[in-house]
N, C-alpha and C positions, 0 to 999 in steps of 0.2 A: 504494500500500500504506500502509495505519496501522501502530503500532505493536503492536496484535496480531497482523497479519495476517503482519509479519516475524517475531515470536517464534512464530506455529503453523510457520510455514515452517520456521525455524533448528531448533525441535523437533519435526520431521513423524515423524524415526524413532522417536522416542521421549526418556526420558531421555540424558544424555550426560553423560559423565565423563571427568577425566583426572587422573594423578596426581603429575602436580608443578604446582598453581596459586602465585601470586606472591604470597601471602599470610602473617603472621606476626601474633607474639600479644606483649602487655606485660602483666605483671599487677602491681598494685600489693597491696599487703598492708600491715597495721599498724595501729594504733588510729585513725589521722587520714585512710586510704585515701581512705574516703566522702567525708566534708567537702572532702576537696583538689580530690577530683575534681569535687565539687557546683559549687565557685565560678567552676573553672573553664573546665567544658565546657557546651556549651547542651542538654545532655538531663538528668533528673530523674531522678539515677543513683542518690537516696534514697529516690526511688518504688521501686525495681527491688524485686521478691522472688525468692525463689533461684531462681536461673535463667530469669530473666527477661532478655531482651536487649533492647536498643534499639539506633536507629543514634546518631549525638550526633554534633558537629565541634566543633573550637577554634578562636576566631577571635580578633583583632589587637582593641584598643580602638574601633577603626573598623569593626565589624564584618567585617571583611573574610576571607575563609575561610583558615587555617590548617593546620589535618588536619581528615578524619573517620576516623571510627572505626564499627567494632558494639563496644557495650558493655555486658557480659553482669556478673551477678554471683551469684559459686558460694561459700556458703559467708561470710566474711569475704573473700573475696578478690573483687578486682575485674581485669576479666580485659577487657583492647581486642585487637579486631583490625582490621590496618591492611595496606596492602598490604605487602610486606616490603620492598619500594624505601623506603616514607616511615618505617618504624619509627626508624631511628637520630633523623631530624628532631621525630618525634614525643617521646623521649625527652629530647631536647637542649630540646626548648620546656615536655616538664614540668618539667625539669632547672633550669632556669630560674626555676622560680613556686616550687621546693623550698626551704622556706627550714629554718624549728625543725620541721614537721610529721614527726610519726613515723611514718613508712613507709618502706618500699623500691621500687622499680620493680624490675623484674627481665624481661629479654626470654627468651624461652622457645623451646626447640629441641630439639621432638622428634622428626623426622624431616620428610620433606613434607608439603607439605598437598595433601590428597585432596578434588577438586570436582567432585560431580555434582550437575546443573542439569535441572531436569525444570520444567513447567506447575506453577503453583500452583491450589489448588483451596479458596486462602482463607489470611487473613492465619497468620502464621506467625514467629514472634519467640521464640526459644529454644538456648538453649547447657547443654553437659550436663560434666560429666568421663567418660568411659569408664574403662576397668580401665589402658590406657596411652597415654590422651591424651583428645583432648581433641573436644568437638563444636559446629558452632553450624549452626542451621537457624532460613534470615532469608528470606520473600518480600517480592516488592516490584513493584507495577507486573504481576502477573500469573506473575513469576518467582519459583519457589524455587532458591536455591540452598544446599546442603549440603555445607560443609566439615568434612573433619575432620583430627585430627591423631595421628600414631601406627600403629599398627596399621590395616589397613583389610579390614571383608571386602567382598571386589567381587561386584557384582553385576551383570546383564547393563546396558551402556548402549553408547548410541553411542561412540566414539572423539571427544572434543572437542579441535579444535586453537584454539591461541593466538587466530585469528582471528574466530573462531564464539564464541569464551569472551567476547573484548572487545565484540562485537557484542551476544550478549546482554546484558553487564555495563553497558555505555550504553542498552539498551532498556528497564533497569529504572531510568537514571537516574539509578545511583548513580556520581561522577563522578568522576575518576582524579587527584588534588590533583597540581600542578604540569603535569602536561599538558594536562587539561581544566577546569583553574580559573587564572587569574594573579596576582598579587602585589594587584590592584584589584578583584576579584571579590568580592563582597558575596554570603555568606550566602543572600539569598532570591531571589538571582539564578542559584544554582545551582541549585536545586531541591530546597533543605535543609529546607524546612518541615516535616516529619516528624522533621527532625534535632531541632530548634529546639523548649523545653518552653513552654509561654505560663503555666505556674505555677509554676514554684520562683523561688527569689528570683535574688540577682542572680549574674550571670556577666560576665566579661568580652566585650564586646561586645554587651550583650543592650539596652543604651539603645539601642542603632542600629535592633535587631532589631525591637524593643515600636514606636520610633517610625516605620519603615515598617510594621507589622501594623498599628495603629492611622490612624496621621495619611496614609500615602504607598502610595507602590506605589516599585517599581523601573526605571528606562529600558531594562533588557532584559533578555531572562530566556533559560534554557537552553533550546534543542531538539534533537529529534531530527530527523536531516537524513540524507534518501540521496539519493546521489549518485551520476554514471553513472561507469562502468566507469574505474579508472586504481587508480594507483600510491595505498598508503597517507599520508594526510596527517599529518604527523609534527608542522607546526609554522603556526602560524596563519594562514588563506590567507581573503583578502576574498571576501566574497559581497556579489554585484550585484542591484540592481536589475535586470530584463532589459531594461525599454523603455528606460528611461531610463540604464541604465550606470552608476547611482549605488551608491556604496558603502552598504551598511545594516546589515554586521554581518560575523560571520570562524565562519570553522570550525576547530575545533582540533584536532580528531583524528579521524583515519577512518580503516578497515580495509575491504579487501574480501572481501568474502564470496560464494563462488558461491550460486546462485541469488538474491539480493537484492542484490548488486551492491555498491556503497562506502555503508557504515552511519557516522554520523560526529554529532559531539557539537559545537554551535557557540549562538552566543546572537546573539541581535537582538532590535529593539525591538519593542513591541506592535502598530503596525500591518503586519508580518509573520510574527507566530505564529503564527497560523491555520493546521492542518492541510489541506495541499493547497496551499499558499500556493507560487509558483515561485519560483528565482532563481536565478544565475548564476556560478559559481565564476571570480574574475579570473584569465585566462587559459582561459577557457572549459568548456565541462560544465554539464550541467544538474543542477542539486536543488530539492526537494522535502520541504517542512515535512512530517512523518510522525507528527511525537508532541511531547507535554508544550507550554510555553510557556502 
């Protein structure tokens, strides 16, 4: 299987939704919002027009990934969403770069967040206010997904559980910071290129960025990997060579999912990204390059 052929599969009934996703919002506001956020995030959030959304990350002077975010802007106000595990993190690292700049951060809590996920049928980047909360509709990789916040009118979808959410949420490749990236993970190793603007000026981390887009490439890069049947992988587990038993890379998070088996998000180097490419989970199990790299 490629990775459309998992996402017709995980979407065969249709759309699907559920109503508590793991998601939350930070908005900044103030005369300096823009600017602060400009130098320091890798997306062109001075390009943005109202209601326009992009995704963006922050990353270390070393390029090295930090958060990502969708970053939308409504109004004056500039509005991230991040999973609600990394919010605090994300706050404590603007917290940080906060110096004389007039703004505020403010984290925002309007009820849960409502996520239906359905086939996209073309690109899609967009955040709205509704009458009491709040909306963003982002595709990616063939996936739309639609969060809102507030009030929700429902509509018919499948039931989405935890495991089919995550599974699609690594098929579009957008990647789960601290689970599915480490403290040494580099920006274009994740799969942030879209993240990442190649015209506004400078940002923290973006000398690293410009001279791999330019002068480099990366020693390994994110893919999508399934895996046979077992237990969720929670914590980095080597991947083998098969003939030879050699180590060439780790996978860092899987789920399983019926009918497609364990979906899992892991990196290695370029002479095994190729989809179709085999290898061998230490401690046994077969996988299978299926997407990205």
């Amino acid at each position: 299987m490629t990775t459309p052929d998992i996402t017709a599969t995980l979407l065969a009934s249709g759309p699907c939704a559920r109503d508590s996703a793991p998601y939350a919002r930070l908005e900044l506001t103030g005369p300096d919002a823009a600017q602060f956020l400009q130098r320091l995030c890798t997306q062109d959030v001075l390009g943005l027009g109202e209601g326009q959304l992009a995704p963006a990350a922050f990353l270390d002077a070393k390029g090295k990934v930090q958060e990502t975010v969708l970053v939308a802007r409504c109004g004056d106000v500039f509005v991230l969403e991040t999973r609600a595990d990394r919010r605090a993190s994300l706050l404590a690292l603007l917290d940080r770069y906060h110096f004389t700049e007039k703004l505020a951060m403010v984290p925002v809590d309007d009820g849960s967040c409502h996520e239906w996920v359905a086939a996209a049928d073309g690109p899609t980047a967009e955040a709205m206010r509704t009458d009491d909360g709040f909306q963003v509709r982002f595709a990616r990789r063939g996936i739309l997904f639609v969060r809102s916040y507030g009030s929700v009118t429902r509509v018919d979808a499948t039931p989405l559980d935890e495991a089919c959410a995550e599974a699609l949420r690594m098929c579009s490749g957008l990647v789960w910071v601290g689970v599915e990236t480490e403290p040494s993970t580099l920006a274009l190793e994740a799969d942030l290129d879209d993240h990442c603007s190649t015209r506004k000026g400078c940002y923290t981390g973006q000398e690293i960025v410009a001279r791999i887009h330019t002068y480099g490439k990366v020693n390994r890069k994110l893919c999508l990997l399934q895996l046979g049947p077992g237990a969720p992988i929670t914590a980095p587990a080597t991947l083998l060579e098969p003939e030879d038993d050699l180590p060439v890379g780790r996978v860092l998070h899987a789920v399983m999912v019926d009918d497609v088996g364990r979906i899992g998000l892991g990196y290695l180097p370029a002479d095994f990204q190729a989809i179709g490419t085999k290898l061998r989970l230490d401690g046994g199990g077969a996988v299978e390059v299926v997407g990205f790299g």
